[in-house]
Each structure stands twice: as structure tokens, then as C-alpha cells.
C-alpha positions as CSV (number, residue, x, y, z in Angstrom):
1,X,3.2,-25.3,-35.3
2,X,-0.4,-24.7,-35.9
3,X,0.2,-20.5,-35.6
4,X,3.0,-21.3,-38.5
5,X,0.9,-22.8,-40.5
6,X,-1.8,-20.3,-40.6
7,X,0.7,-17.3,-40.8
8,X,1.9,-19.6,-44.0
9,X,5.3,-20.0,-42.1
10,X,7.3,-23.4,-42.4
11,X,9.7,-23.4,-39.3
12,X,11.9,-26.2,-40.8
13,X,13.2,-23.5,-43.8
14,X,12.7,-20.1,-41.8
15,X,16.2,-17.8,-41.0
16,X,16.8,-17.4,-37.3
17,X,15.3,-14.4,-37.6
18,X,12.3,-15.3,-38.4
19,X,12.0,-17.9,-36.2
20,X,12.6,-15.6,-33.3
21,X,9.7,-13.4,-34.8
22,X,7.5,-16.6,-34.5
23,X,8.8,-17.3,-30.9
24,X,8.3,-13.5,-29.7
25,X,4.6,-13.9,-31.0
26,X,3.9,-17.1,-29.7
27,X,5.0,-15.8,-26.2
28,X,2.7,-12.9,-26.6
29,X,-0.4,-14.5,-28.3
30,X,-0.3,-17.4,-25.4
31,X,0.3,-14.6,-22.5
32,X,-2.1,-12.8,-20.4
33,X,-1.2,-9.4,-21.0
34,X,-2.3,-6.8,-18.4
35,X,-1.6,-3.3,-19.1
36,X,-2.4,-0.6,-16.6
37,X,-1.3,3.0,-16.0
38,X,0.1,3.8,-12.4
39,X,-0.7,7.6,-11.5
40,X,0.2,7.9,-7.8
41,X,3.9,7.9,-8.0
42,X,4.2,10.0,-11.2
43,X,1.7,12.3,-10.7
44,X,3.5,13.4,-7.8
45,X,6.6,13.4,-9.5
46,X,5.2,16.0,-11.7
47,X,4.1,18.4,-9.5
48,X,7.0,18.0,-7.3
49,X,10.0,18.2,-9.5
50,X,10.6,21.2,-12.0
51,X,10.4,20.8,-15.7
52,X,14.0,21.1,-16.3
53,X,14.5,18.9,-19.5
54,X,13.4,19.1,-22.9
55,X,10.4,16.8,-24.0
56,X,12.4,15.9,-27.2
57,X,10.1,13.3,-28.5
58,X,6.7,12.1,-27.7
59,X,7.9,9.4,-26.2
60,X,9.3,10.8,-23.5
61,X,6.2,12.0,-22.6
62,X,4.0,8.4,-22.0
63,X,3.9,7.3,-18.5
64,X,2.3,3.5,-17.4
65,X,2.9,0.2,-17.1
66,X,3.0,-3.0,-19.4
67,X,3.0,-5.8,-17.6
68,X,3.1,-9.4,-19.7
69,X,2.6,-13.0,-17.7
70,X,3.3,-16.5,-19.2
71,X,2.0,-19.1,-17.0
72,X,3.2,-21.8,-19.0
73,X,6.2,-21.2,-21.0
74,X,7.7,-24.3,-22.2
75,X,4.6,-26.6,-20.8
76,X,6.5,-27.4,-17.1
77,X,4.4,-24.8,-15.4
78,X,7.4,-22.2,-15.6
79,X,6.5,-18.6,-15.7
80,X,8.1,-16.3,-17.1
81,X,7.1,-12.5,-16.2
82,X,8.0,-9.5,-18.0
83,X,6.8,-5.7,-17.0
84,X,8.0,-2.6,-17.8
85,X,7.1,0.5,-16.0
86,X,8.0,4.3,-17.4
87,X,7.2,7.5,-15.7
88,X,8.3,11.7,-16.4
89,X,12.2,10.6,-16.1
90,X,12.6,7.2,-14.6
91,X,12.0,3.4,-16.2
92,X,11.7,0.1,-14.7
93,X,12.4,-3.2,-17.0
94,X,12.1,-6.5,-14.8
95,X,12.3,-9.9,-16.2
96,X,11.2,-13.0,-14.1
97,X,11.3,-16.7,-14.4
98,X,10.3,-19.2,-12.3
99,X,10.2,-23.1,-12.3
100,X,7.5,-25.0,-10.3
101,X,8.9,-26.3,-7.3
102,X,6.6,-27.7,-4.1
103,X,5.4,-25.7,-1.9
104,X,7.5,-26.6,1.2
105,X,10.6,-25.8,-0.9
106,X,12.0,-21.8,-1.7
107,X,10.8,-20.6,-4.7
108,X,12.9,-19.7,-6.9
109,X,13.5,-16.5,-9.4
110,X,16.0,-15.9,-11.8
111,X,15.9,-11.7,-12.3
112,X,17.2,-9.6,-14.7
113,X,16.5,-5.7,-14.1
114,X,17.3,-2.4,-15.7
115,X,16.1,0.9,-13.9
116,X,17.0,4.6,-14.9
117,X,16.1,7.0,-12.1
118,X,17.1,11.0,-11.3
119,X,18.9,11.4,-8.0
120,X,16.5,14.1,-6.4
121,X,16.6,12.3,-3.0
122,X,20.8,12.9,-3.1
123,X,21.5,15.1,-5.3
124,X,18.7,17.5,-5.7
125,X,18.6,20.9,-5.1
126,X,16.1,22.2,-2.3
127,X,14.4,25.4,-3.3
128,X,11.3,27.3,-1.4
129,X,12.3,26.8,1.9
130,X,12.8,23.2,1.1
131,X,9.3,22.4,-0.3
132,X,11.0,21.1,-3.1
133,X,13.9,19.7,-4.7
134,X,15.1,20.3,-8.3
135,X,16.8,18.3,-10.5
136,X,20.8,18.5,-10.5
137,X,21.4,16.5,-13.3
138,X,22.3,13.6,-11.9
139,X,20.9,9.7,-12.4
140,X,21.7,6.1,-12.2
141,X,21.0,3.4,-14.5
142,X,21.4,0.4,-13.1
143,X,21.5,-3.7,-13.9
144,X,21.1,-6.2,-11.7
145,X,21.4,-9.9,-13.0
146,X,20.9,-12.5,-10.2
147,X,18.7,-15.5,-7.9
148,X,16.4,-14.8,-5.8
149,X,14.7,-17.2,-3.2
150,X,10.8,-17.2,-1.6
151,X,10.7,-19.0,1.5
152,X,7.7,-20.6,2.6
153,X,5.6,-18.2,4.7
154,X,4.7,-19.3,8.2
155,X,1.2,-18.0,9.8
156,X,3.1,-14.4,10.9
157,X,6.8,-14.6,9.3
158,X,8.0,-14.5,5.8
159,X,11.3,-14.0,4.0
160,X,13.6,-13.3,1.0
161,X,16.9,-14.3,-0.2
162,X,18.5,-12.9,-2.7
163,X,21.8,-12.2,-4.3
164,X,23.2,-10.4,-7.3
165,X,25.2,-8.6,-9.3
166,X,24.5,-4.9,-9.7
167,X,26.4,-2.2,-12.1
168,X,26.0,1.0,-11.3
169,X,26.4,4.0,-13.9
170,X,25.7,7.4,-13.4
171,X,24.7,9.5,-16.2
172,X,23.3,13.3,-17.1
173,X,20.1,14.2,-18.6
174,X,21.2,13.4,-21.7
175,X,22.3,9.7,-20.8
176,X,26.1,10.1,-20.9
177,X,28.1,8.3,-18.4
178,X,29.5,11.6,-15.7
179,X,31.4,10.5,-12.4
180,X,31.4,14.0,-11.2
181,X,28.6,16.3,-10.1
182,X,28.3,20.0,-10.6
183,X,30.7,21.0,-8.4
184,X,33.6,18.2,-9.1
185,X,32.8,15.5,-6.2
186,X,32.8,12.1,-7.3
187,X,29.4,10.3,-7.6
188,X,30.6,7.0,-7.5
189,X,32.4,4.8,-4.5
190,X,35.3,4.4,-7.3
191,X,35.8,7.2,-8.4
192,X,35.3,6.4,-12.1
193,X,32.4,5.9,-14.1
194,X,30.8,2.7,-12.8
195,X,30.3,0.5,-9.9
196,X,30.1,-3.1,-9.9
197,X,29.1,-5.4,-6.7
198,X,27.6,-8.6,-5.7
199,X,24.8,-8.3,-3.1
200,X,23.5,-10.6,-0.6
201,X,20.4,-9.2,0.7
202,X,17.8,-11.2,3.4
203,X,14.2,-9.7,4.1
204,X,11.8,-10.4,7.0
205,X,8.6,-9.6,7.4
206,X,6.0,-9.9,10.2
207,X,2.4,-9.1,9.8
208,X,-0.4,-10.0,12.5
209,X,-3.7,-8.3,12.1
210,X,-7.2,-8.4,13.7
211,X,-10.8,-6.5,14.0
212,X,-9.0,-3.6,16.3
213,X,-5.3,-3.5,15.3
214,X,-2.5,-4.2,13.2
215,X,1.4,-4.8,13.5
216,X,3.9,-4.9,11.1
217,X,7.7,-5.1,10.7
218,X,9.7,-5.4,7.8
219,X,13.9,-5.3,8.1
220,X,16.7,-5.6,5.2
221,X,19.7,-6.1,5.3
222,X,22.6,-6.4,2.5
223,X,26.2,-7.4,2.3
224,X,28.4,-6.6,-0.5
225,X,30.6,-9.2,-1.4
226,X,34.3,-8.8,-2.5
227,X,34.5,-11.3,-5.0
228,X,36.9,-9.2,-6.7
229,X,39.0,-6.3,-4.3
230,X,37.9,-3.2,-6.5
231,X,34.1,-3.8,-5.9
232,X,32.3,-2.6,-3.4
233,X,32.2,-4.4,0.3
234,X,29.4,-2.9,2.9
235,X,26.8,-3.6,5.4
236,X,23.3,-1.6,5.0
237,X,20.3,-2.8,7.1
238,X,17.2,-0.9,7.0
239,X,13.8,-1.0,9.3
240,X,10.3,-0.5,9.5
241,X,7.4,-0.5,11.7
242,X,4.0,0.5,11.8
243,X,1.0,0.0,13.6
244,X,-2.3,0.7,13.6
245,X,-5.3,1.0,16.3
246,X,-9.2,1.7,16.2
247,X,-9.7,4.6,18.5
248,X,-13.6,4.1,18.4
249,X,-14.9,5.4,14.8
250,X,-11.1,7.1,14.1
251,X,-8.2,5.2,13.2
252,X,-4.4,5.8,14.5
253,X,-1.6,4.6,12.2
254,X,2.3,5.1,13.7
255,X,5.4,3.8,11.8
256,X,9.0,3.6,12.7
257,X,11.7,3.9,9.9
258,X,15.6,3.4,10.2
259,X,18.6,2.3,8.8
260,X,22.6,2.3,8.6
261,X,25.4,1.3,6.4
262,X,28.7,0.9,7.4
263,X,32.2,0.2,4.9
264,X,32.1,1.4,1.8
265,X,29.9,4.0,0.3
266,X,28.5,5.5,-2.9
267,X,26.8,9.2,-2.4
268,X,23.9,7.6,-4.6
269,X,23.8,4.4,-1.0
270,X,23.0,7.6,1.6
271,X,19.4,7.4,3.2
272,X,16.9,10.2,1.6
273,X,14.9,11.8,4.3
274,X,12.0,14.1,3.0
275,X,9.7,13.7,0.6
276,X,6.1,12.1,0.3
277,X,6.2,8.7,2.1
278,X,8.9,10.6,4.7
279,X,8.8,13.9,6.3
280,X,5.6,15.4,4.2
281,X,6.3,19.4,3.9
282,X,10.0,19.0,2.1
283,X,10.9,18.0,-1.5
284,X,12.2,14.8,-1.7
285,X,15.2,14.9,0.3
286,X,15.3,17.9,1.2
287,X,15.5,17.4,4.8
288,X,19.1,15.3,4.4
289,X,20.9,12.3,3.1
290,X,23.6,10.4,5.7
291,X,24.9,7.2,6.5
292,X,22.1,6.9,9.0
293,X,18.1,7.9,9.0
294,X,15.4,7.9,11.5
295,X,11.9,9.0,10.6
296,X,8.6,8.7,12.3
297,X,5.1,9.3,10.9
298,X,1.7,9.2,13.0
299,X,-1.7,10.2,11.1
300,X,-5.0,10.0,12.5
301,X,-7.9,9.6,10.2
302,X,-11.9,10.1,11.0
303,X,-14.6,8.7,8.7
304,X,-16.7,11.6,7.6
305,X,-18.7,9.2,5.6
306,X,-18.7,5.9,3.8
307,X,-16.4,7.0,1.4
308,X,-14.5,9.9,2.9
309,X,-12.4,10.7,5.5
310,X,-10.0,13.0,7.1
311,X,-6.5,13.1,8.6
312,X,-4.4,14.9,10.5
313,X,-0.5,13.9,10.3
314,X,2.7,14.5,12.2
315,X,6.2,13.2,10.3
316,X,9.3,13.7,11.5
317,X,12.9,12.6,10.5
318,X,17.2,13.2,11.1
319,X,20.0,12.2,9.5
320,X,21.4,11.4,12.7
321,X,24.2,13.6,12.6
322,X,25.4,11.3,10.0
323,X,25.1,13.4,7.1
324,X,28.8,14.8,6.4
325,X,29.8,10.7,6.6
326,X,28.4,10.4,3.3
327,X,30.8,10.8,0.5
328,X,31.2,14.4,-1.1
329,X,29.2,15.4,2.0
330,X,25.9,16.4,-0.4
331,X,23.4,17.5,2.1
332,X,25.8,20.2,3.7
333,X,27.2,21.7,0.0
334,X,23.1,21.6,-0.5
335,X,22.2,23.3,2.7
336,X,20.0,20.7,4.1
337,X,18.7,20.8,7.7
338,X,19.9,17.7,8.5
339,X,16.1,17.2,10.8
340,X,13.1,18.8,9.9
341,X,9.2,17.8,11.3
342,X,5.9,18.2,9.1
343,X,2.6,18.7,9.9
344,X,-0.9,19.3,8.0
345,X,-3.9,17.7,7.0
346,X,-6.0,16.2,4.1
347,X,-8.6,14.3,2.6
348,X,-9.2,10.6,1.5
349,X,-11.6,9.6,-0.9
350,X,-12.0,5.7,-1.8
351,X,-14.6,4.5,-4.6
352,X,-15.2,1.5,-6.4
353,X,-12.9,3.3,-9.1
354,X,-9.7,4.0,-6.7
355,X,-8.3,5.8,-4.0
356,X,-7.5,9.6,-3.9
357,X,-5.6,11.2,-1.3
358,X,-5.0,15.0,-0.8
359,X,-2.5,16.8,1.6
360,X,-1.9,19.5,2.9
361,X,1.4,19.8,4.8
362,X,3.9,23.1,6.7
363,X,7.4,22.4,7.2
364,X,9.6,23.7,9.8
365,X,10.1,26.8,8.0
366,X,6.4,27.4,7.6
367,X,6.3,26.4,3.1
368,X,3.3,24.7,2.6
369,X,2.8,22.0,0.2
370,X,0.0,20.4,-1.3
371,X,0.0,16.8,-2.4
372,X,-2.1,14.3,-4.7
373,X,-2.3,11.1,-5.2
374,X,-4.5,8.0,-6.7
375,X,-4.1,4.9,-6.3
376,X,-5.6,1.0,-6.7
377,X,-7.3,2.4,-9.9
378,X,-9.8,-0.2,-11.2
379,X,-8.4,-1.4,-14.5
């Protein structure tokens, strides 16, 4: 009331417009807003996947991150949370709100989220003996609208609940709704232009940590409901594992990553193997896409000083023979491997400011690849 009055507004006598105008900057005046820019993922994007679209306006050109918090919105402690993250050719909108509940109890989330993302990891074309992986015109915008639940974390364990209701829509560069690819197979489960499911999805995490050593596990798994008989009904867990060990001043980190889904099956559902974060030495997923994955990574870092060091890595992954399950069988029309092992080296460099991390990887069929990325950037 007071912000009315010194903006010379009387609330009782304003059109519903402008009282939305008052509410919108009442939520943002009261906020802590936090914006920051995010380089690791799309500077790698960048150098990784050709320039194949047309900048059309400057817009399309900002990458980052807004990120507004409420911690108070209508004085009962509920948070509302709003962030929006934008890159070369994907977007991220996620709105979450919260009401206080005690601490023994599941917190709870209501979500709404809209993302827009290219299907490299699918559909994308590998070029230069697989090093990389062009665009194919292909992407997903997807909403998800649904509840998600936080249970209280024990000393090792914690968990989520979740479900919700996604719509899936793929569209070309120009943001029209396709159901076809390039060569006529259908990108969607359906066959027409959309998807639509409900998805329960549980998440379990294990962490234990000391002086030496470190274990961790995470596993997921979904289940698409059939709450009506046309949407999608399925079963898609996925793993991972990693641990880490002080070999006297070097450090050994090894991870473990797998997963399956079995019923039904969208091309844009297959596992991506390749990539940054995969099998380092391929585009991103270059090496396949199936109804199963298996990948393992091992790097072994040596302190050079206090604020470098350098690593040696070994990543490996297969589709499990899996790949002509998928769909439109994608990776074999796209010539993929199906398995394919990486190995290089590189540099880490941490500061006060952030992290940067350089690699240098050779794939099976001896293309090299150089890699960048920064990351925990001090805002």
C-alpha cells in the first residue's frame, strides 16, 4: 500500500491491469534477485556444435541466467522461485513454490517448467570422424506442470518424489511443430505432433565422504502412467556411481553410468552416449543412442601447484547392442559406432575467481578434440 501511494497509485480504483503491474513490481522490489551468467555448458556448446542457424536478432545471441527468489511471498514463509536460463539454442523457464512445512515432514514443490533444446545427442549428425555432431534440425519444447516432494535427508541417504505431466513437441529451427525427421521417421512415440504423459519419478542418493575418499550413488527411476490409453506407459531407470581415492599427492576419480527403459518409446527417450560428461573424444552422441547405455570414466589428477593440476582420463561407453531398439533406429541411419573409448589429457586451473578446465582428448578413430570449460565463476 505504501509503494501505491508513493507511485501515486490508489489500488481501490486501478483496472486489473494495473493492479497486476503493481503486483509484478511488488514481487520484484521485495525479491532477492541474483543474476549470473553460466559459461561452462554454453561455451562448449559453441565450439562443439556448427553455426547452422541464422542469428536473426540480437536476442538470440545473449546467453546467462536470471534467477529471482521470494522468501516471503504472501507473509507465511512461502517461496516462490523463478529462474530462467538461455544459452546459443536452448532455454530453461522453471517456476517454484513452496509452503513452510516442519522439518520432519516432505517438502513440498509445486513446478511449472518450459525448456527448448536441439536433439544433437539423437539426432545429430556425427562429422570428423565423430568429433562432433551437427545439428539436424530437430528439437523439443517441453512443459511439465506437477508436485514434487523433498524427503528429509538422513546422515547418508536422501530422496525425491515427484510426478507430473509432461507434453512433448518437437519442432524445427524455426519453432514449427515437425513429427518427422529428415528422412520421414517419426520423432514422436505417437506418431503425430505431440506427446503427453504423466510421470512418476523416485531419486536416491547416497553420499559418504572423508579425508581420503569419497562414494557416491545416485539412481532414477520413472514410470509413465496410463491415465488416459493414448499416452505414453514405460519404465526408465538410470544409475550412477563414482568414487574417488587419495593416491598420496594424486587423486583417482572412477564413475559408473547406466540405464534402461523398457515399453514404450520416443526416439527423443534413447540414452546419448558421447559427448563431454561421457565418452570425451566424440560429439555429443556421436558414439550411439539405444534403449540401454553403459559408460565408464576414470581420470587421475596430480597437483602441479596450489592452483593447478593435471589429468590424465580414460572414458569409455556402449549402447549395449541396444541401439536399433530405439525407434526409427537413429544411430544406425547416422552411422554411429555403437561403442567407442577416449583418451587424452588436460589442465585444471582453480582461483578465487572460478574453475577452468582444458582437455585434450583422441577417439577411437584417432580425431582429436579440445575442450573448455569454466565453471563456479565468482559472481
Amino acid at each position: 500500500m505504501v509503494l501505491a501511494r508513493l507511485m501515486g497509485w490508489e489500488l481501490r480504483r486501478a483496472s486489473m491491469l494495473e493492479k497486476a503491474v503493481f503486483f509484478y513490481l511488488f514481487v520484484c522490489l521485495t525479491a532477492k534477485i541474483d543474476v549470473n551468467v553460466d559459461f561452462t555448458h554454453k561455451l562448449c556448446a559453441s565450439l562443439m556444435f556448427p553455426t547452422l542457424r541464422s542469428s536473426g536478432s540480437p536476442l538470440s545471441l545473449i546467453i546467462g541466467s536470471l534467477c529471482i527468489k521470494h522468501p516471503n511471498l504472501f507473509g507465511g514463509s512461502e517461496k516462490l522461485d523463478l529462474s530462467w536460463d538461455k544459452g546459443l539454442y536452448d532455454s530453461n523457464i522453471l517456476v517454484a513454490y513452496r509452503r513452510p512445512r516442519p522439518e520432519w515432514l516432505a517438502q513440498q514443490s509445486f513446478v511449472i517448467q518450459h525448456s527448448l533444446s536441439p536433439e544433437i545427442g539423437i539426432h545429430g549428425i556425427p562429422v570428423e570422424n565423430f568429433s562432433r555432431s551437427g545439428s539436424a534440425g530437430v528439437n523439443l519444447s517441453r512443459f511439465a506442470v506437477g508436485l514434487e516432494l523433498n524427503e528429509p535427508p538422513s546422515s547418508k541417504w536422501s530422496s525425491t518424489t515427484s510426478i507430473k505431466f509432461e507434453h512433448v513437441r518437437p519442432v524445427n529451427d524455426d519453432g514449427r511443430s515437425i513429427n518427422r525427421d529428415y528422412e520421414g521417421f517419426p520423432l514422436t512415440c505417437s506418431g503425430n505432433s505431440n506427446d503427453s504423459m504423466v510421470v512418476l519419478k523416485q531419486e536416491s542418493r547416497y553420499a559418504k565422504a572423508n579425508d581420503h575418499s569419497f562414494l557416491q550413488f545416485n539412481l532414477q527411476i520413472e514410470q509413465g502412467i496410463p491415465v488416459i490409453s493414448k499416452w505414453l506407459i514405460f519404465n526408465r531407470f538410470k544409475f550412477a556411481a563414482s568414487k574417488g581415492i587419495k593416491l598420496g599427492p594424486a587423486f583417482l576419480l572412477t564413475s559408473l553410468t547406466g540405464g534402461s527403459i523398457v515399453g514404450d518409446m520416443a526416439p527423443y527417450q534413447a540414452f546419448a552416449i558421447g559427448g563431454l560428461g561421457s565418452v570425451r573424444g566424440y560429439g555429443e552422441g556421436a558414439v550411439g543412442s539405444g534403449r540401454s547405455c553403459l559408460v565408464a570414466n576414470s581420470e587421475l589428477t596430480l597437483p602441479l601447484n596450489k592452483m593447478l593440476e593435471a589429468a590424465i582420463f580414460l572414458d569409455c561407453g556402449t549402447d549395449l547392442g541396444s541401439g536399433h531398439l530405439v525407434p526409427g533406429n537413429p544411430s544406425l541411419r547416422q552411422g554411429k559406432p555403437g561403442y567407442g573409448i577416449g583418451l587424452g589429457y588436460g589442465l585444471r586451473f582453480k582461483s578465487q575467481c572460478g574453475h577452468l578446465q582444458v582437455d585434450y582428448a583422441i577417439n577411437a578413430f584417432q580425431q582429436r578434440t579440445l575442450y573448455f570449460g569454466l565453471s563456479n565463476l565468482a559472481s
